[in-house]
MARLOMI-150603 format. One record per residue: x, y, z of N, C-alpha, C, O in turn; residue in three letters; chain; residue number from 1. Coordinates in steps of 0.05 Angstrom, whole numbers. Example, Ala and Ser with C-alpha at 12.3 -4.5 7.8 and 13.67 -1.06 7.14 Angstrom:
<recs>
      npx      npy      npz     capx     capy     capz      cpx      cpy      cpz      opx      opy      opz   type   mol   seq
      264     -114      156      246      -90      156      264      -66      156      285      -66      169    ala     A     1
      257      -45      142      273      -21      143      258        1      157      268       23      161    ser     A     2
</recs>
This chain:
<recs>
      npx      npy      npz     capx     capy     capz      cpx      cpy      cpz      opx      opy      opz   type   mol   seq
       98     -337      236       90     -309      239       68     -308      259       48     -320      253    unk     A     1
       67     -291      288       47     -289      306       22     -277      293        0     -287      295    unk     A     2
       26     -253      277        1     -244      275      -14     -254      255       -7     -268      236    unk     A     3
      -43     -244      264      -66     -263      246      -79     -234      231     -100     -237      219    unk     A     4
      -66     -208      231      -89     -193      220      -64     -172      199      -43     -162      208    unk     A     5
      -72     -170      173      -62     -156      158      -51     -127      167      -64     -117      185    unk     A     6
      -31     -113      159      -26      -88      157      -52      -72      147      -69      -81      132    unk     A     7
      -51      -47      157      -74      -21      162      -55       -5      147      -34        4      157    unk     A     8
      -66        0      116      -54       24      100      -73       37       99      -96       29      100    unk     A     9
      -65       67       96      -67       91       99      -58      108       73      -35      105       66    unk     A    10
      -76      128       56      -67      138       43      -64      170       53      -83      185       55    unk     A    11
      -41      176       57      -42      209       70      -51      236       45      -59      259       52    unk     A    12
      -48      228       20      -44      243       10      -41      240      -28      -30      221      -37    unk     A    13
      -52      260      -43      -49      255      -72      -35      281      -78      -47      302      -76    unk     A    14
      -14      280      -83        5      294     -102       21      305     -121       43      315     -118    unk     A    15
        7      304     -144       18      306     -169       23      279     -179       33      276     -201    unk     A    16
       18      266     -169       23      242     -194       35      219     -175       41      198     -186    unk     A    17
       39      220     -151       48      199     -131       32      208     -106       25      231     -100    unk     A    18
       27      173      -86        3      174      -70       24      174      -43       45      161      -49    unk     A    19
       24      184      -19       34      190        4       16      165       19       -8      168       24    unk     A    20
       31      142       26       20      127       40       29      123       65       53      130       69    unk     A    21
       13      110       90       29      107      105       20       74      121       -4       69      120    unk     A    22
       38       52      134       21       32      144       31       32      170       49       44      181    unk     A    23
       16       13      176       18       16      215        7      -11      214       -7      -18      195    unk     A    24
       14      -29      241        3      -57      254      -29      -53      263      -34      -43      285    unk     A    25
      -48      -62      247      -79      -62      249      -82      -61      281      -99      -45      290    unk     A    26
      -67      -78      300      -71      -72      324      -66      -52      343      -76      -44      364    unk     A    27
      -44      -46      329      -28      -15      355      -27        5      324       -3        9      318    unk     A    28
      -48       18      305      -48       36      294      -37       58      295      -27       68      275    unk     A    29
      -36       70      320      -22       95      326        6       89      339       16      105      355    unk     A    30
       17       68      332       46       68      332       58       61      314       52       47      295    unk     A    31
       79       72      320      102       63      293      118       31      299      142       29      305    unk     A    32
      107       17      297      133      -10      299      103      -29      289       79      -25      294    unk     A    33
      118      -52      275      106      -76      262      105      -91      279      120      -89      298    unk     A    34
       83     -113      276       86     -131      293      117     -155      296      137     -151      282    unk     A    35
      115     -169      308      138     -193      319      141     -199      300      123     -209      288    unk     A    36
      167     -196      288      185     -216      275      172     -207      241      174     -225      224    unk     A    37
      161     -185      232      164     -171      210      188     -157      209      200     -144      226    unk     A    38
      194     -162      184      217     -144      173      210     -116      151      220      -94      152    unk     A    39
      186     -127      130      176     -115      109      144     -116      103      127     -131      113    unk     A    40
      141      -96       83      118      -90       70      117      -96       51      137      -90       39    unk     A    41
       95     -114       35      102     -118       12       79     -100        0       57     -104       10    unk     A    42
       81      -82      -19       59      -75      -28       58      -78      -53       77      -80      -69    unk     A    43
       23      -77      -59       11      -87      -89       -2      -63      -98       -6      -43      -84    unk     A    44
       -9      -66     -125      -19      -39     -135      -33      -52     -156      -26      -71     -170    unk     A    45
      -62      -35     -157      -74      -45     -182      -87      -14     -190      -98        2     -175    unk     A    46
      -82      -12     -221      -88       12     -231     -107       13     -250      -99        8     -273    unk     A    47
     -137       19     -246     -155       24     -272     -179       45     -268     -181       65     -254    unk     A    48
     -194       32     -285     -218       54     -287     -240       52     -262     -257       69     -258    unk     A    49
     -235       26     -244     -247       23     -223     -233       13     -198     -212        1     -202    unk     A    50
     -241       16     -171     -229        9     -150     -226      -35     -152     -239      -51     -165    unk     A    51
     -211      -37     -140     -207      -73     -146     -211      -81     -113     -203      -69      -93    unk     A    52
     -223     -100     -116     -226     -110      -86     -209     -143      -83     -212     -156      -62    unk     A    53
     -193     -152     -104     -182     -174     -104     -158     -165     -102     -153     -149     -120    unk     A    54
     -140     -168      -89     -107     -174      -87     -104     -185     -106      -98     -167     -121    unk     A    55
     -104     -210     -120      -99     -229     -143      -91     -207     -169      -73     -209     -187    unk     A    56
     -111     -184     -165     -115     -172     -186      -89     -148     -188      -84     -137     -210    unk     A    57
      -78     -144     -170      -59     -129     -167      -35     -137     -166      -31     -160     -161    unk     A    58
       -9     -113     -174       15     -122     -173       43     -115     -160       45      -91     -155    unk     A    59
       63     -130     -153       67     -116     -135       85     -105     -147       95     -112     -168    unk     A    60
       94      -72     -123      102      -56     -136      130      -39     -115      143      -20     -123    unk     A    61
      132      -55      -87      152      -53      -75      147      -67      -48      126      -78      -42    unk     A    62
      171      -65      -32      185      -81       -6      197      -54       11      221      -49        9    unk     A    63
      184      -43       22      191      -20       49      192      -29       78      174      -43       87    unk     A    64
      215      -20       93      204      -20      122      207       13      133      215       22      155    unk     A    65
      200       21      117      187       50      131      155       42      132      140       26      121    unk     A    66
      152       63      153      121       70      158      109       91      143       84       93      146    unk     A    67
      123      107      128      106      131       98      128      116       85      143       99       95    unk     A    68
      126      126       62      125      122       32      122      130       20      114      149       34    unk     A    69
      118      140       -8      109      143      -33      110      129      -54      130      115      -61    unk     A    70
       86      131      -68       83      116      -95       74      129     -111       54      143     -111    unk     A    71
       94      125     -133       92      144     -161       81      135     -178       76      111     -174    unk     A    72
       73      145     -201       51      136     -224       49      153     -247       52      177     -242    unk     A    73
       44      143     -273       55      149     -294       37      166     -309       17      153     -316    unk     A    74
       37      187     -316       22      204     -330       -7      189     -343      -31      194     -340    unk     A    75
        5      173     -356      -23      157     -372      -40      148     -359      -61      141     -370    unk     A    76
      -32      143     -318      -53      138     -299      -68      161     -300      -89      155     -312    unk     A    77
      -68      181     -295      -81      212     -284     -111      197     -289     -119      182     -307    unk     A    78
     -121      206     -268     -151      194     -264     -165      169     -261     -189      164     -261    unk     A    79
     -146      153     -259     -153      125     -258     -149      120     -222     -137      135     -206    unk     A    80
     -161      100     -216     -168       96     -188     -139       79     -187     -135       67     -208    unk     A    81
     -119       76     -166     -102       62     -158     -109       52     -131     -111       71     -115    unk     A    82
     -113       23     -120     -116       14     -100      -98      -10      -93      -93      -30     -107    unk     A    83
      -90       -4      -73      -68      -14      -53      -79      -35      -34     -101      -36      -23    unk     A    84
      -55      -52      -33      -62      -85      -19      -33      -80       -3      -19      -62      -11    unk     A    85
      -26      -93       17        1      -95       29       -3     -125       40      -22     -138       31    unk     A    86
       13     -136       58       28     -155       67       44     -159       89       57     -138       88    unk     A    87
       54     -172      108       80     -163      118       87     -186      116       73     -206      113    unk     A    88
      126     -187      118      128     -204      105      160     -211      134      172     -196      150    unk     A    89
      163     -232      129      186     -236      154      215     -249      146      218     -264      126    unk     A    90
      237     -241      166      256     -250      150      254     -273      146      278     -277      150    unk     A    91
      245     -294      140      258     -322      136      236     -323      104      239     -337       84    unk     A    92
      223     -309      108      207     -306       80      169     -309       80      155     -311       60    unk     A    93
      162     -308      104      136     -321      111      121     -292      105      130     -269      109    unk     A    94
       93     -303       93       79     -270       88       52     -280      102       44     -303      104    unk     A    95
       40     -254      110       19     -251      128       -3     -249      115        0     -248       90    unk     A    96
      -27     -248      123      -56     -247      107      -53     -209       99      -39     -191      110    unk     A    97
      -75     -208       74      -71     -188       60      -85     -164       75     -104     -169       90    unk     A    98
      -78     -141       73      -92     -113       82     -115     -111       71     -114     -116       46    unk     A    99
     -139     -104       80     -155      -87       65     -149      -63       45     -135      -44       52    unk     A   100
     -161      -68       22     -163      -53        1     -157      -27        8     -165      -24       31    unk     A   101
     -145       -2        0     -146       25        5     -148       38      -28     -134       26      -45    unk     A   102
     -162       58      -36     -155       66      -65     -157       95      -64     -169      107      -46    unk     A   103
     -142      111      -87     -147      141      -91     -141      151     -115     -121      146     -129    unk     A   104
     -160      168     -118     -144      171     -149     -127      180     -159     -112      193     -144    unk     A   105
     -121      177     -182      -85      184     -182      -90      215     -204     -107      214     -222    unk     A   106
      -77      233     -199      -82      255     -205      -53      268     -213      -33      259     -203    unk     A   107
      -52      287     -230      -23      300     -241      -33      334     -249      -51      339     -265    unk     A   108
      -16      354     -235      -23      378     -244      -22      388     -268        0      386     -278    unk     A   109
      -41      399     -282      -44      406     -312      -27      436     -316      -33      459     -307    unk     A   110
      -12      430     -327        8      449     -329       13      470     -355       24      454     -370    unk     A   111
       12      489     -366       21      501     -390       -6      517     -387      -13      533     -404    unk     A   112
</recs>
């Protein structure tokens, strides 16, 4: 795998209960294409009462090659901090050093 620097996630947005993410190559940010010889994203999720700064501590929670996304979350989150780790990952199976941390809280409209 050429590159030496993690995917650059981006959270666009909190929604009712799922986070609008988006990732891009840490070096050409404002474009849409991954670096050489990525296929995928792997992303991790860790959900609690505080932001997590370990990957270890998170789990993963899908494999995209889009550049947005969404990630959904379960009522019993509402207010808990969810922070996001990614990866990229290549076809033959090789994964890249981890993204910096991104987190937001996870929120659901109160309804009735």
């Amino acid at each position: 795998m050429r590159t030496v620097v993690g995917p650059l996630l981006t959270v666009l947005a909190d929604l009712d209960g799922y986070h609008a993410l988006r990732v891009a190559d840490s070096r050409t940010p404002d474009l849409n294409r991954k670096p050489d010889d990525v296929q995928h994203l792997m992303l991790y999720v860790a959900v609690g009462k505080e932001v997590v700064h370990d990957p270890a501590l998170a789990t993963f929670r899908l494999h995209t090659g889009k550049f947005k996304f969404d990630v959904h979350h379960e009522p019993a989150d509402n207010c808990k901090q969810a922070t996001y780790f990614g990866r990229w990952s290549t076809r033959t199976g090789l994964l890249g050093p981890w993204s910096l941390p991104v987190s937001m809280t996870v929120s659901f409209v109160i309804r009735g």
